[in-house]
N, C-alpha and C positions, 0 to 999 in steps of 0.2 A: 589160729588166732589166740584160742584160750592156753596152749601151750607158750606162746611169744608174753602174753601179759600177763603168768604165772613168773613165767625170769626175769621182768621187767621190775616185778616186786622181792622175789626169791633174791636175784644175784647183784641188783640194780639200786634198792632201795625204793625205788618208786613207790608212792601212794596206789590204792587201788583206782583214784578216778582218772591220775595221768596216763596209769599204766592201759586202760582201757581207751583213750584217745589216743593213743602213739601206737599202740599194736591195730587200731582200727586205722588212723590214718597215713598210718605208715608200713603198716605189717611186716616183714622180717627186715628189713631194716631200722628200725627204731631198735631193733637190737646191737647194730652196727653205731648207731647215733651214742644210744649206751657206753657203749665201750669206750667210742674214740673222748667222749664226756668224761672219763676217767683222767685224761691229761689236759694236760695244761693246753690254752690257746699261743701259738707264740705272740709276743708283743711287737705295738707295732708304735713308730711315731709319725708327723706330721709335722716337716720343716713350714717353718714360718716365713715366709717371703717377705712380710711386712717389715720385719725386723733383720733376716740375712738370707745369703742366698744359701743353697743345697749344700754348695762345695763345703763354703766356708764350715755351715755346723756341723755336717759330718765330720770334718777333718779335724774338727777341735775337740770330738767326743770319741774319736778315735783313738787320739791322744792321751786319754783315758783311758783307755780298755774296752773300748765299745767295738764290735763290728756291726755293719747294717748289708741290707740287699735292698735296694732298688725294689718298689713292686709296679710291675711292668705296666698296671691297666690303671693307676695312678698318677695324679699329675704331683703330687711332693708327700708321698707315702714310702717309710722303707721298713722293710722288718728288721727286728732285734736276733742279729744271730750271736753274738756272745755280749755278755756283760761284765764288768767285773765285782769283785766282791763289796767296795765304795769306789767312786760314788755309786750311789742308786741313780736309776734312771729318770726320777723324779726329785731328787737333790743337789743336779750339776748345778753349777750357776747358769749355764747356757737354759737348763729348764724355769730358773726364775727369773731370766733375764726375758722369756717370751723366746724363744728359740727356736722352741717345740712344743709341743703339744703330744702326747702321750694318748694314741686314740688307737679304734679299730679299724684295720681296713676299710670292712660294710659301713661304718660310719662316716668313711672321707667319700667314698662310693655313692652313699644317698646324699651328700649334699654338692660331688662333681654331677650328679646326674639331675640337680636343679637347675647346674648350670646358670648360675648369678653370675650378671654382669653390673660393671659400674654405671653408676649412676640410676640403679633400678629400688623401686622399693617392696623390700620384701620381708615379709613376716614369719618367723621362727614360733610357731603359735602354742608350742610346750617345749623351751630353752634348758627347763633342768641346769649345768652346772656351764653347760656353753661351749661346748667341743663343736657340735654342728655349728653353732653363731658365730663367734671366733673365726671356723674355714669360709661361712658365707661372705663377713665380712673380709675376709682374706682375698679373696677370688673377686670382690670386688674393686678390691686395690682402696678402701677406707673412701670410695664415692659412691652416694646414693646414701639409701637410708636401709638400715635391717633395723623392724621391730620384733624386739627380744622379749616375749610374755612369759612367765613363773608365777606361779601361784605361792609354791614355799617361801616362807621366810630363810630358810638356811641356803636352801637352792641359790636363791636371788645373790642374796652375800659371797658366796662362793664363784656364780655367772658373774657377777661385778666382779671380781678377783680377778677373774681370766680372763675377762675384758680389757681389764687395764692391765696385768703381764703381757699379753698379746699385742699391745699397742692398737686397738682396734677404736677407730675416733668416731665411725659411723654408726654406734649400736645406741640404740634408746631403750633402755631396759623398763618393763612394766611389771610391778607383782600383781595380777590379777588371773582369775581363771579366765582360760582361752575363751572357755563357752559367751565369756560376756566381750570377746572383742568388738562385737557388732555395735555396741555403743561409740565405738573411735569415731564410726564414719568415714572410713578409709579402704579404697581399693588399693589390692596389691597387685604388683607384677606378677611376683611365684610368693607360693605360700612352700612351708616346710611343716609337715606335723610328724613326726618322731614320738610317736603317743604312749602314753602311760599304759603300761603295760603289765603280764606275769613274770616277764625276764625270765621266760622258759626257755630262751638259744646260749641260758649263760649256766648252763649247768655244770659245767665244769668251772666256771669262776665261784658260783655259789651251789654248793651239791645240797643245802639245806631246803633248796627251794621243792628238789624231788617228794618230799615230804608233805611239803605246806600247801603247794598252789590246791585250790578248790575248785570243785563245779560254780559256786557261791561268787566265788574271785573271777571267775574267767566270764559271768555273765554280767557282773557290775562293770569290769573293766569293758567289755566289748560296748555297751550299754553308753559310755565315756566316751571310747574311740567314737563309734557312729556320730555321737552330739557334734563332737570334735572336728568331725570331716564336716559334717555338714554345716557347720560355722565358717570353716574354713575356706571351704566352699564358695561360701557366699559371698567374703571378702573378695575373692580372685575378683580380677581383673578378664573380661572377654578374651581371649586368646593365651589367659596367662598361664603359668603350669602349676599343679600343685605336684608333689614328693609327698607319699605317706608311707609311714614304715614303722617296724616293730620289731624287738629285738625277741622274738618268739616264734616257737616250730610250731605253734597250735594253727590250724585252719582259719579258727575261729574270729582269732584278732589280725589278720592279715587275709585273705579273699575274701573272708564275708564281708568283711567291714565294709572294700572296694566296691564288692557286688553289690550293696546299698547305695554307695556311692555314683554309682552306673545310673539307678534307676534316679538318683537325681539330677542327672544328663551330664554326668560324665566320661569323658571319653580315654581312654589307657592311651598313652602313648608310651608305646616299646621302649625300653634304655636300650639302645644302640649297640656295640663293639667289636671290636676283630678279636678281643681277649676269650682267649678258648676259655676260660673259669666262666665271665659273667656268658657267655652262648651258651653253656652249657648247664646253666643254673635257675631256667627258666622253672616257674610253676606248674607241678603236674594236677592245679587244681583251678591256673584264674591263665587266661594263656596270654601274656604280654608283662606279665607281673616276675619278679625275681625269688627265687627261695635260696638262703643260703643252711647247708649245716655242716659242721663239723665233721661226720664223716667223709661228705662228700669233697666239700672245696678249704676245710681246714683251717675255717672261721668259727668268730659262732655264731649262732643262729639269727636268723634274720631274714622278715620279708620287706621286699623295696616294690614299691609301685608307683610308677607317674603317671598322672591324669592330666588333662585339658579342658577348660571350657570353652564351647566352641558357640 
């Protein structure tokens, strides 16, 4: 152990506090996580049904210079296998026409495993810039209602942005914090919380963070997530489902958080698949819950969990 969170700092850069929570919660693998955190994630996008079908935008960004693959345990997710030097995959006109959306896998993953249908009303209860709300409202087919809560002022602006490229008519966007939803007076169908987080499964998009994240950071954030579920929570609807997740390898912001969630009579329900990656991706810490990392299934980091109140 002291040998693994010695090169964790030595070869890695790691701080001394993460280095000590990944060599304990992961032990020789967290050296494996390391590494494969040295490359790039490949990128992935997320056709927009609202606005065209699959063929159509692939074919049209092909004609570009793009190639894509199909990902097989997705319902409009393909990965970026070549790009060309312009456009960028973020300055087609197909991208500001609402086309696509430029997301992760695990991110189209936690919001097919809410499983939004039309005409249902459902709460997005930390929106950030709107890639989750955008696919709910997608998968909705623009019926029912998705509320879109952000606390930022630049978030908001930006969520509003991708709302209206995405052609998305059903979202009601709120700047407020989640914690005070309870004043709406509104039951949901499904809730989604996507919670503020260390962004410790994005070490290879941001390697700065191997540095910064804190004991300090990870108890205030956990301290957030908890309020957060249990708001959330309470919104639900009897039978309804909630989706919480984190884009983080630590324990602490994903099975603990659940595990408090449990004691307030929540109940996990399995995400489901015949997809050999998410069977094989389960929690070796909360058992019905998802863990995703980089070395293993060659995302980034990420815990998904669905609960039920019953």
């Amino acid at each position: 152990m002291k040998e693994i969170k010695k090169t964790l700092m030595t070869e890695y850069n790691f701080n001394d506090y993460l280095a000590t929570k990944l060599s304990e919660q992961l032990n020789d693998e967290a050296l494996r996580l390391a590494e494969s955190d040295l490359k790039p994630v490949p990128k992935a996008i997320r056709v927009n049904s609202l606005k065209k079908g699959a063929k159509e935008t692939i074919s049209r960004l092909t004609k570009k210079g793009f190639s894509f693959k199909k990902i097989d345990y997705l319902k409009w997710g393909f990965q970026v296998v070549k790009e060309p030097i312009s456009p960028t995959l973020g300055s087609t006109n197909e991208y500001l026409f609402g086309y696509y959306f430029i997301q992760s896998p695990i991110s189209m993953l936690i919001v097919e495993s809410l499983d939004p249908q039309p005409g249902e009303i459902i709460l997005d209860i930390a929106a950030g810039v709107g890639g989750k709300t955008t696919y709910i409202s997608q998968l909705m087919m623009n019926k029912g209602v998705v509320v879109a809560v952000e606390p930022k002022r630049d978030r908001v602006f930006a969520l509003r942005s991708n709302i209206s490229r995405m052609g998305c008519e059903n979202v009601i966007v709120l700047q407020m914090d989640g914690r005070n939803v309870l004043k709406l007076n509104i039951l949901f169908d499904k809730v989604l919380l996507d919670a503020p987080c260390t962004g410790s499964g994005l070490f290879s998009k941001y390697p700065e963070l191997k540095t910064r994240i804190t004991e300090a950071d990870v108890i205030e954030l956990q301290n957030l997530q908890k309020q957060l579920f249990e708001v959330a929570f309470r919104v639900l609807k009897r039978g309804g489902t909630l989706v919480y997740s984190t884009c983080s390898v630590l324990k602490e912001e994903g099975e603990d958080v659940v595990s408090h969630g449990i004691k307030l009579g929540a109940h996990i329900k399995p995400i489901d698949s015949s997809n050999q990656i998410i069977q094989n991706s389960e929690s070796p810490w909360l058992k019905g819950a998802l863990r995703f990392f980089h070395h293993k299934q060659g995302t980034e980091g990420f815990f998904v969990c669905r609960v039920e109140k019953t």
